[in-house]
C-alpha positions in Angstrom: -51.1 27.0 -15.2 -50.1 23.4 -14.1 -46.1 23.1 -13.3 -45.4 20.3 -15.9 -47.0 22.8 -18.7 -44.5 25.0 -18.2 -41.4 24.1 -20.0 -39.7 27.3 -20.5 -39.8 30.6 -18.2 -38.7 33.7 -18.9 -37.5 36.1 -16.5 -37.0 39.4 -17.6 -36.3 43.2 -16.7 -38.0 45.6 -18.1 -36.6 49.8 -18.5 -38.5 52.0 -21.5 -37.6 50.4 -24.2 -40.4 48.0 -25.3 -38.4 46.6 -28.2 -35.7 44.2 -26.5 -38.3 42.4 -24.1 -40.7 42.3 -27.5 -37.7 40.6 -29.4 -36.8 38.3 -26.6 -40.3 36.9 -26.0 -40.7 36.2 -29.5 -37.6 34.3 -30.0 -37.4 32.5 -26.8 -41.2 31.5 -26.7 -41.3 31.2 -23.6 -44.7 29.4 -21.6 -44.5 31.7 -18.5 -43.3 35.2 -18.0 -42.0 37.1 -15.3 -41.7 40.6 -15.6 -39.4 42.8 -13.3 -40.6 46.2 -13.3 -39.8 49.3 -11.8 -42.9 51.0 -9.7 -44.1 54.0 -9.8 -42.0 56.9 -8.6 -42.5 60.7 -8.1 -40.8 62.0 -11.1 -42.1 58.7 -13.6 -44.6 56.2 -13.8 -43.3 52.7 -13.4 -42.0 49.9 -16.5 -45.2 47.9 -15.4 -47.8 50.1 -17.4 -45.9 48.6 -20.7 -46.6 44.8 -20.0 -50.1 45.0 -21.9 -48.3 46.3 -24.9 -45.7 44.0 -25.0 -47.7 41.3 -24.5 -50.4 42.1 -27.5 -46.9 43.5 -29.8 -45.4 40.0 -29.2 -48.2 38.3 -29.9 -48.1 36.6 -26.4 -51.4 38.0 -24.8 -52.3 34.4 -24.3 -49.2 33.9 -22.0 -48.8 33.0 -18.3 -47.1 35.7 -16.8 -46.2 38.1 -13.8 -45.5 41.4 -12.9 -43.2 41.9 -9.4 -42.4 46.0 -9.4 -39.5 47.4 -7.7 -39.4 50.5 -6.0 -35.7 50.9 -5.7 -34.7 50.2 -8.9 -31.5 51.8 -8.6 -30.4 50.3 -5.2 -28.5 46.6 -6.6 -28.7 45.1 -3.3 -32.9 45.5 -3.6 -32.3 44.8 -7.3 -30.5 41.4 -6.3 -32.5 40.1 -3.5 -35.3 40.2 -5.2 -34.2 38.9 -8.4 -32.9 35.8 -6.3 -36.0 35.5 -4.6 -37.9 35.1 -8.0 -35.5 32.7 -9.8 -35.3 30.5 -6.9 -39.2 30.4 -6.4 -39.6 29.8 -10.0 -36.8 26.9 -9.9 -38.8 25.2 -7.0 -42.0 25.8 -8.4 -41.2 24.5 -11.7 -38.2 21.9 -11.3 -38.2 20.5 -15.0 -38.4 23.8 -16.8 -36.0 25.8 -18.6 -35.2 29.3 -17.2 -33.9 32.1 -19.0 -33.0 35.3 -17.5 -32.9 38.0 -20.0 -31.1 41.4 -18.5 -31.7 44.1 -21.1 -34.1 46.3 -20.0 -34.2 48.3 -16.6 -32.0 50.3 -14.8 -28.4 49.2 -14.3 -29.1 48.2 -10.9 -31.8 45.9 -12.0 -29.7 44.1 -14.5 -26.5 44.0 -12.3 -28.7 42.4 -9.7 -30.8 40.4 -11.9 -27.4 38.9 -13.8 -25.8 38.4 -10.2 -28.8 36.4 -9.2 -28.8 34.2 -12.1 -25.2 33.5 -11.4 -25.8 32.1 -7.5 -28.3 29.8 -9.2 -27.4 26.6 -11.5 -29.0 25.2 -14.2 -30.2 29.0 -15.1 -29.5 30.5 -18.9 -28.5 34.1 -18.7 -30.1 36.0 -22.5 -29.5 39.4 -23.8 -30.5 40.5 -26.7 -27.5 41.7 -29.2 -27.9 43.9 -32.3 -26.2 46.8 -34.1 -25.8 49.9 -32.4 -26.3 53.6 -33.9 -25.1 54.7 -30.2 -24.0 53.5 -27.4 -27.7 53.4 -25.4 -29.5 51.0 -26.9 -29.8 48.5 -30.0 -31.4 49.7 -33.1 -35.2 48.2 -33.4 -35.3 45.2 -36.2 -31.6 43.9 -35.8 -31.8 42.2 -32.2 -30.7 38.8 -31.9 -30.6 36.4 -28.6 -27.5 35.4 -27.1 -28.2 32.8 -24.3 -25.1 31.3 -22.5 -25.2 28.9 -19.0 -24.8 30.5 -15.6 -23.5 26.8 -14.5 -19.5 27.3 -15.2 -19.5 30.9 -13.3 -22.2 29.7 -10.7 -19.3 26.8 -9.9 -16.7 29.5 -9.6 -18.5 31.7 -8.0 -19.1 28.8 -5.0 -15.5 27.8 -5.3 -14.4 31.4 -3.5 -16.6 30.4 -0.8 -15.0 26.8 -0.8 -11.8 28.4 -0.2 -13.2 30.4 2.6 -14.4 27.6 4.4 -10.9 25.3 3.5 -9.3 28.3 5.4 -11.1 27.5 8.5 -10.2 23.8 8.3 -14.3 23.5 7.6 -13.6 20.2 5.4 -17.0 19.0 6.7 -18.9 22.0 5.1 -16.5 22.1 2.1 -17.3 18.5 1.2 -21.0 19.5 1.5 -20.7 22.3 -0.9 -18.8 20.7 -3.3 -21.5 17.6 -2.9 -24.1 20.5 -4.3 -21.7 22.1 -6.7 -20.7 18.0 -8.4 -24.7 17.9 -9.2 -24.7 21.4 -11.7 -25.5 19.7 -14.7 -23.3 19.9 -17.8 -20.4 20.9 -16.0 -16.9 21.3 -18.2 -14.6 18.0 -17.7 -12.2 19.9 -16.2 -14.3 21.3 -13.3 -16.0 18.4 -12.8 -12.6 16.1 -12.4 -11.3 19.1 -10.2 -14.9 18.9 -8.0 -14.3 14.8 -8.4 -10.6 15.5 -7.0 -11.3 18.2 -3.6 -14.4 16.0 -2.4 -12.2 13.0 -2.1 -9.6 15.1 -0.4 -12.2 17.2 1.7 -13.4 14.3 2.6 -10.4 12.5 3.5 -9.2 15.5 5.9 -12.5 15.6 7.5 -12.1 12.2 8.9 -8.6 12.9 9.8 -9.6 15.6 12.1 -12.3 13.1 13.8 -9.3 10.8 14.6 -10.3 8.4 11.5 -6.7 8.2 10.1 -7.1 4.4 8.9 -10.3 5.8 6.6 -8.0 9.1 5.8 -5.2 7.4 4.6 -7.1 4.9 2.3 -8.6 8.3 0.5 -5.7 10.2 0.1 -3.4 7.3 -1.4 -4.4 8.1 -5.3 -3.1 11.2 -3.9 0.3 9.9 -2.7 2.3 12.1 -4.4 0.8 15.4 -4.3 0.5 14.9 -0.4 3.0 12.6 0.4 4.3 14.0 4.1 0.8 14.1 5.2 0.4 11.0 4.3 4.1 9.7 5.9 2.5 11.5 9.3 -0.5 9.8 8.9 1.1 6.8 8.7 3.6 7.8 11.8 0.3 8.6 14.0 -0.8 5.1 13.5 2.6 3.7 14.6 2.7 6.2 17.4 -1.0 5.3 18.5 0.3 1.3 18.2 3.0 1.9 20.7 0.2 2.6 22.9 -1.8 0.0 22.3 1.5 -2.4 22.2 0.8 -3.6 19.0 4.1 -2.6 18.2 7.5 -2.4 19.5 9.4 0.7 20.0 13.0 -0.9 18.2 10.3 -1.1 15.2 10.3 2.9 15.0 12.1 3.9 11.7 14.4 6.6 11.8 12.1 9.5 10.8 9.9 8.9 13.8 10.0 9.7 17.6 6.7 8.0 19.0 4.9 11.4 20.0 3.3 11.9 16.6 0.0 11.4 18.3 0.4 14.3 20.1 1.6 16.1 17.4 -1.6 15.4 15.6 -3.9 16.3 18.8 -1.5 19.6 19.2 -2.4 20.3 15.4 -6.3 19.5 16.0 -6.7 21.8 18.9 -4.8 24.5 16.7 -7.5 23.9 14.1 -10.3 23.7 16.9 -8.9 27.0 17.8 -9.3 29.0 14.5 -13.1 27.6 14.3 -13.1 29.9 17.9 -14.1 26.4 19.2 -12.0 27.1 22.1 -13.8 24.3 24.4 -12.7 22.1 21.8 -9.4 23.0 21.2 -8.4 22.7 25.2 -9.7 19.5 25.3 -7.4 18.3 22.9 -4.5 19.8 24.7 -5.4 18.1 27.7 -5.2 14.6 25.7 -2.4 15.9 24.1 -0.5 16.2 27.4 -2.4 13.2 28.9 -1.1 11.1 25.7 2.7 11.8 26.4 2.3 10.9 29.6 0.9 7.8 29.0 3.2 7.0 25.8 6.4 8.3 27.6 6.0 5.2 30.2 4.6 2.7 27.5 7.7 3.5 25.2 10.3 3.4 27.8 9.2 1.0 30.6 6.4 -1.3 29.2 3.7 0.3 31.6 0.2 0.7 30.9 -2.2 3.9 32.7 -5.2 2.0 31.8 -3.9 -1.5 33.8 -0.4 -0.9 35.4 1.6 -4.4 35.7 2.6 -3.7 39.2 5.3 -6.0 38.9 7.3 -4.1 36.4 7.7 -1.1 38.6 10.6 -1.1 40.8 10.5 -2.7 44.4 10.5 0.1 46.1 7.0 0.8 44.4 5.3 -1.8 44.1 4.1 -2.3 47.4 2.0 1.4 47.2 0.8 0.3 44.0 -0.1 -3.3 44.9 -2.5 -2.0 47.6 -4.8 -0.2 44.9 -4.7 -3.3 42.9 -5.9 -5.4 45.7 -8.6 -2.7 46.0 -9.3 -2.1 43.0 -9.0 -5.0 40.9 -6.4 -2.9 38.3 -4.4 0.0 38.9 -5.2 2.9 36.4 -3.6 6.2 36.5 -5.1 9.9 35.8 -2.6 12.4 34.2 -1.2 14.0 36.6 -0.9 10.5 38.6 1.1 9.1 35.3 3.6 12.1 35.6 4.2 11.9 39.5 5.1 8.0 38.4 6.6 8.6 35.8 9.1 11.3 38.0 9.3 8.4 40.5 11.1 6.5 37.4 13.0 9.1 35.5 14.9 11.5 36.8 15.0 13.8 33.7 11.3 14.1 33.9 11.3 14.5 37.6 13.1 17.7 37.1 10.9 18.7 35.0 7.5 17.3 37.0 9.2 19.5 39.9 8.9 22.6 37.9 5.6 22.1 36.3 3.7 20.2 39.0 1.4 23.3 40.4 1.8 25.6 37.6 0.2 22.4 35.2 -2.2 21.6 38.1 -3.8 25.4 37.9 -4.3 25.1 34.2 -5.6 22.1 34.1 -8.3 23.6 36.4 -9.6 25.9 33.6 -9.9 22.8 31.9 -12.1 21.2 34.1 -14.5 24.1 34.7 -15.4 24.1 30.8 -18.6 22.8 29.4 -17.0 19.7 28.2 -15.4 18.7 31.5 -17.0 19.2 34.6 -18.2 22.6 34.9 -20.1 25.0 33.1 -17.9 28.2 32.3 -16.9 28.2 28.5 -13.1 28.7 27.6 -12.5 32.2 26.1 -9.9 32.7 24.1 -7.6 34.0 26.3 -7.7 31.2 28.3 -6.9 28.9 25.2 -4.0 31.3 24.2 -2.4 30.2 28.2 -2.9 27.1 28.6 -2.3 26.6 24.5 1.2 28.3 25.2 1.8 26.5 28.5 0.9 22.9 27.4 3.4 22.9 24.2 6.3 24.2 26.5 5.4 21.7 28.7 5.4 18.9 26.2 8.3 19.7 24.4 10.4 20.2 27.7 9.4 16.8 29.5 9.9 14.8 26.0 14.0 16.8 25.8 14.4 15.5 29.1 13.4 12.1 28.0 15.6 12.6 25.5 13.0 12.2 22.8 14.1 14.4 19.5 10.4 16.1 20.0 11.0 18.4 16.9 10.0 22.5 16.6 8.9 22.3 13.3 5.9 20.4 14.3 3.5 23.1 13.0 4.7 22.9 9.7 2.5 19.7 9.5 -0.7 21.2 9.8 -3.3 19.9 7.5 -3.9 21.9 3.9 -6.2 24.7 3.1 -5.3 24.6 -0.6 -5.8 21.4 -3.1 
């Protein structure tokens, strides 16, 4: 039968009761069957032998339709896959038709896994076939009736437990995807569809965020302002923070509620989320920019100097003839990390305390660093090795900032991006 024949498939289970799947064929009318049978076991002959009676008793002998038999009918992960396997196939094979899953007959396996299939699939109507009852096995013969209701609502919920799963690892890149797939379910409730509408703009928004897009980020979450109104205060503090850099702005300009460093606050954060993806690669790289970034923004901020061009002139005299002899070199001067710290110790006596006690320790973990995959070497980071240098980097930080005097808060975790909206 040619796909766009087919405007209504039935999927149904079938136990030893002929009556039900009789009833439900008639009154659904469908123009392809598929019937899910039990095979043939030691102790009783399988469901399948009933389909020629059914057929001719509903007057449906003319009828596409399909037998798939199940051997372990009372196994519900069997019972499931197989059930999914069919509705899916069917789905694909015939896009524009309606499908109905009608769970009344079979074992309880078979209609546990045959109503848990329907439910991972949208746009799929789950029937059963209601009646009175003279027991509690089965309806009596005469007074069934079909009850169809839309898998779409539950399917939706159903994905939204995994949303939250992946929210929890900070996946906003997958979560957007999914919800992308779940804002398609057609005739979805108002309500879930405004909440979909809502967590794709913010998934979407927190995804860029953690790929350093915070001009994009902020733009997406201002509807949003006041359900996420410190994020989006530190979002706008890592743009000022990543200005002082660029000296686009002046440190005087800082208000109140800021230090400067809330760049590498935000890399800290990022490597902490890097880390709970086990992306441990990842997440040291960002500590090394992390403590790279305060090095560079500690002698920005408080003497006007630049890593990436160093104005020789603004150093003191009794440093500027070293430096002037790499600028004749060289063309510019441009200082690695630790080369920032070992000037900025030449200029500040707080951090040279500090440089003193960190210099070798700083220098060995940094090493680690460079043997990764994403450095120079080829030996990934294990997570050990994250949990070290993760430890020793944020003590670093936090004491070479104190002895700048910078009010370099311990709190800072407490602005870690959200896993629930």
């Amino acid at each position: 039968m040619e796909a766009k024949s087919v405007q209504k498939i039935l999927v149904i289970s079938v136990g030893g009761s002929i009556d039900p799947v009789i009833s439900s064929i008639q009154k659904n009318r469908p123009d392809r069957i598929v019937f899910v049978c039990s095979d043939d076991l030691e102790t009783a002959q399988g469901s399948y032998r009933l389909i020629p009676q059914i057929l001719e008793q509903a007057g449906a002998t003319d009828c596409c339709y399909e037998i798939v038999r199940i051997k372990e009918i009372d196994d519900p992960v069997v019972c499931y896959t197989e059930s999914l396997r069919i509705i899916e196939r069917e789905k694909e094979e015939f896009a524009g038709a309606n499908l109905i899953v009608d769970y009344t007959g079979g074992t309880k396996s078979m209609s546990a896994g045959l109503v848990a299939a329907a439910m991972d699939v949208p746009g799929v109507f789950l029937c059963v076939m209601k009646g009175l009852r003279a027991d509690l096995r089965q309806v009596q013969a005469g007074t069934q009736r079909v009850r169809l209701s839309r898998t779409d609502a539950t399917y939706v919920q159903r994905q939204e437990r995994l949303l939250a799963t992946l929210l929890r690892r900070y996946d906003y890149a997958a979560a957007k995807e999914l919800i992308d797939q779940l804002i398609q379910t057609p005739d979805l409730p108002s309500e879930i569809e405004s909440r979909l509408q809502r967590r794709v703009i913010l998934c979407q928004a927190f995804d860029l965020w953690d790929k350093f897009d915070h001009i994009t980020a902020k733009n997406l979450l201002e509807p949003y302002r006041k359900d996420f109104y410190e994020w989006i205060l530190f979002l706008e503090n890592i743009r000022c923070s990543l200005a002082l850099l660029k000296g686009e702005m002046e440190a005087t300009k800082l208000t109140k509620k800021m230090h400067g460093f809330e760049a590498v606050e935000d890399l800290l954060l990022n490597a902490e989320r890097r880390a709970h993806q086990q992306r441990f690669d990842d997440a040291v790289a960002r500590l090394y920019r992390a403590i790279e970034l305060t090095g560079q923004l500690l002698l920005k901020i408080r003497y006007g100097l630049d890593t990436g061009n160093l104005e020789v002139a603004r150093l003191p005299e009794t440093l500027q003839a070293r430096y002037a002899e790499r600028e004749a070199a060289r063309g510019k001067v441009q200082l690695a990390l630790v080369e920032a710290y070992t000037l900025l110790a030449e200029l500040d006596e707080g951090c040279r305390s500090v440089w003193k006690r960190w210099e070798n320790a700083l220098k060995n973990l940094l090493q680690l660093r460079n043997y990764s995959i994403l450095a120079h070497g080829f030996k990934p980071i294990s997570q050990d090795d994250y949990e070290r240098i993760r430890a020793k980097s944020v003590e670093f930080i936090g004491e070479m900032l104190r002895a700048a005097n910078v009010p370099w808060p311990d709190n800072w975790r407490e602005r870690q991006l959200p896993v629930n909206f």
